[in-house]
N, C-alpha and C positions, 0 to 999 in steps of 0.2 A: 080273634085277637083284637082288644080293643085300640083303637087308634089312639098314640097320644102325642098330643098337641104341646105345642110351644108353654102353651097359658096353664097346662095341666104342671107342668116343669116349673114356672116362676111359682106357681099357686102351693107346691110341695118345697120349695125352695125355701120360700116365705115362713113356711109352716112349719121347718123344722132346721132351717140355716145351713143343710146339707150340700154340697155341689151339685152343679146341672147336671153332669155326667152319671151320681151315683142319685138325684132323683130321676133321672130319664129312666136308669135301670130298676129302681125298685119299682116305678109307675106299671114300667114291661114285666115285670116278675107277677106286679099284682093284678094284671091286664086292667090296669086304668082306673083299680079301686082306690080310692086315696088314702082312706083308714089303714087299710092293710099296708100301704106304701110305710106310712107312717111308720107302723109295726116294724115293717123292715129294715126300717135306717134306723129304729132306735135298738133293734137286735143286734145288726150291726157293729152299730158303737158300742156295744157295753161288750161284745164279742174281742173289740179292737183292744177296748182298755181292759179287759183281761189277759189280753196278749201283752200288752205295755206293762201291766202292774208291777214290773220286777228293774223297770228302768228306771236312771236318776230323776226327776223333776224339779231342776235348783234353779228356773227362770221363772217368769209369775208375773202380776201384780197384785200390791199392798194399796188396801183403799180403805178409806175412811169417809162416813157422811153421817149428819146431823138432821134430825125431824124438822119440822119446818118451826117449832117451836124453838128447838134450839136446848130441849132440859133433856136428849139421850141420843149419844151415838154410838156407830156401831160401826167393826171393822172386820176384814174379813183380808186372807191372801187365798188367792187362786193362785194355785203352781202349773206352768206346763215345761216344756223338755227345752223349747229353744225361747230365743229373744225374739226371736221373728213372729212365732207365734203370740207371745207376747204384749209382743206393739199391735197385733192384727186388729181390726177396729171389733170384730166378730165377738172374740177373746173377751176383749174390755166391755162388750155389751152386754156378756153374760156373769161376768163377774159384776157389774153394777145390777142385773138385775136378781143375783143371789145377795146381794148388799142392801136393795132395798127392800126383800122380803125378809132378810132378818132385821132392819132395821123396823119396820110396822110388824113382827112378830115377837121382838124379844125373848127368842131362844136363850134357856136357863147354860148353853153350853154349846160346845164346837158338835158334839154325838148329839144332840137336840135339833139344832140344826140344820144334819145332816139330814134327819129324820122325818121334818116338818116338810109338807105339802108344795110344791110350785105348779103350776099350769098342770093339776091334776096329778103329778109323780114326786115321788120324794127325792129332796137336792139330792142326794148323792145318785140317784139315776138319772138325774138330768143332766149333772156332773159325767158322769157314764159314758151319756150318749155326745154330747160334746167329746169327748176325746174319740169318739168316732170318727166324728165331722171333722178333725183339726189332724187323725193319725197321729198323735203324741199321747205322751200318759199327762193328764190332767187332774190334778185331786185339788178341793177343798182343804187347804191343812191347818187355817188358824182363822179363828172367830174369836169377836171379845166387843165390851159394850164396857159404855160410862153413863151413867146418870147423875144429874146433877142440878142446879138453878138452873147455871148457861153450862154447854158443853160446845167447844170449836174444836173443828179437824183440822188438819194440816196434812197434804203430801206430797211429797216432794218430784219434784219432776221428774218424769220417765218411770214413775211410781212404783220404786221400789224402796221407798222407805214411804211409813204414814205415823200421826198418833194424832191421839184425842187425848184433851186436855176440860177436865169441869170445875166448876168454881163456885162459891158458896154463895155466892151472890152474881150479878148481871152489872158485866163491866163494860167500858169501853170494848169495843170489837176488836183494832187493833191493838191494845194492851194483851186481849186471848191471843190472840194471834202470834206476837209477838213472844210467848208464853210455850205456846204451840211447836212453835220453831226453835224455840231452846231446847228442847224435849227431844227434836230431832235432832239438831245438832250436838247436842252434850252428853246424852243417854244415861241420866242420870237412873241410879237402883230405888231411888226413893223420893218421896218428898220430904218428909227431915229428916232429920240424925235419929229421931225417935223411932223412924218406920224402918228404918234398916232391919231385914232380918236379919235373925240370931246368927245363923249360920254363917250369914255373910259377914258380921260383925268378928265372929268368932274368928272366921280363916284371915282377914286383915291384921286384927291384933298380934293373929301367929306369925306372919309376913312377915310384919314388922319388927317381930320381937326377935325373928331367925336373921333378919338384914341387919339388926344392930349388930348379934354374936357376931357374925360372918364380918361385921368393922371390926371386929376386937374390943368393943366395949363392956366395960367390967358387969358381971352377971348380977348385982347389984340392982344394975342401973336399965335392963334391958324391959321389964314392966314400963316405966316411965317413956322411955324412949320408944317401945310399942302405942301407947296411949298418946304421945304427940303426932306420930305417924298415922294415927287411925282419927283425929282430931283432922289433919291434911286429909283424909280419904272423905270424911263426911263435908268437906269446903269442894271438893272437887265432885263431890259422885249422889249427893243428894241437890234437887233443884232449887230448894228454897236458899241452900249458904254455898251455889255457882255463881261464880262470874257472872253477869247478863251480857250478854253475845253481842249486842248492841254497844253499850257502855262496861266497861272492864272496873269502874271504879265502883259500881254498883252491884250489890248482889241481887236473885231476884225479888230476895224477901223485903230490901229495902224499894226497889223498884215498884215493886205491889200497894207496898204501903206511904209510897211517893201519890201513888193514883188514890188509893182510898186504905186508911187504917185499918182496916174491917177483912179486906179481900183478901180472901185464901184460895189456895188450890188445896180441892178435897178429894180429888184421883186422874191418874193418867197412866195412857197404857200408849205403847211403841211397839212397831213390827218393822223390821229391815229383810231387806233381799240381797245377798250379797254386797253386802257395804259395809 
């Protein structure tokens, strides 16, 4: 039986972010080979999160980061079971380092993603063996990217809300920023009234047009009175004709065009965590 040492424990600890307790034993199991140790804890995990797979996972963090260029970000939520796991510094260091290898891979998708390479195994066995190390069900459940001129992230503390916001041109930093933070704050469905989907379009108009009958307004008149109602939905729910959060007299479309006549927003994407 090969002896194992203290250093042999940090050195598989380091190597696979597992506890002292469960490398001391797979050290013992593998009598001191470290590859095989390895082998063991990531059997392990993916053994655990099989056992897990059927449980809730509605805690997580939502992150978002930008290239060092600043023209493509990418986002990503890790979900695990509790908050505590959550806040774990562990937790947040492998969801940042599954964020910055889709971010320098540009995965076509969240199942691309899943699929692509990290430290030799594909994310979702790495994903795997992490819910080993942590005893919770851990999944991967939302990826997404913007490209753009400039693209800014934002998110929100305790990081369970994030978005990325890109723009057609390269503006002021805090003008994105402040752009960014509307998008968190207001969760608008679109950027103009033109982007709305159909569908969304369509069940508003009905809303509206069921909320007039339901006043008693003559059947006439409820077309009209659905189209001023949906008229209010695109001032309130698309980003370019919202309030700006900052100043209420302003919307963001004139805000934008207070900074430069030119600047648009040409995509933005939102993920919330229980909020």
């Amino acid at each position: 039986m090969a002896e194992i040492t203290a250093a042999d424990v940090a050195k598989l600890r380091k190597l696979t972010g597992a506890g002292m307790m469960d490398c001391k034993n797979a050290l013992t199991e593998a009598n001191g080979d470290i590859e095989r140790a390895i082998e063991l804890i990531r059997e392990r995990g993916k053994a655990i999160a099989n056992k897990r797979a059927g449980r809730e996972a509605g805690e997580g963090a939502g992150l978002a980061k930008v290239n060092a260029a600043g023209t493509r970000g990418a986002m990503i939520v890790l979900n695990c079971e509790t908050d505590f796991v959550a806040k774990n510094s562990d937790f947040l260091a492998v969801a940042n380092k599954i964020l910055d290898h889709a971010l320098n891979t540009a995965p076509a998708n969240l199942d691309a993603l899943k699929e692509s390479s990290i430290d030799g195994r594909k994310v979702v066995d790495y994903v795997a063996e992490f819910s080993g190390i942590t005893g919770e069900k851990v999944d991967l459940s939302y990826y997404d990217q913007v490209e753009a001129p400039m693209v800014v992230p934002y998110i929100h503390p305790g990081n369970k809300l994030a978005t990325l916001v890109g723009f057609n041109k390269v503006t002021d930093i805090q003008v994105a920023k402040d752009v960014a933070m509307q998008i968190a704050a207001m969760n608008p469905v679109a950027i103009d009234k033109d982007d709305v989907p159909e569908d969304i379009r369509q069940k508003e108009f009905e809303i509206g047009r069921e909320q007039a009958r339901l006043e008693g307004k003559p059947e006439n008149m409820l077309d009209k009175i659905a189209e001023g109602k949906l008229q209010k939905f695109y001032k309130e729910s698309t980003l370019m004709n919202q309030e700006f959060i900052k100043d209420n007299k302003l919307t963001i479309r004139q805000y934008l065009q207070g900074v430069d006549k030119d600047l648009k927003v040409v995509a933005f994407k939102r993920v919330s965590l229980n909020i």
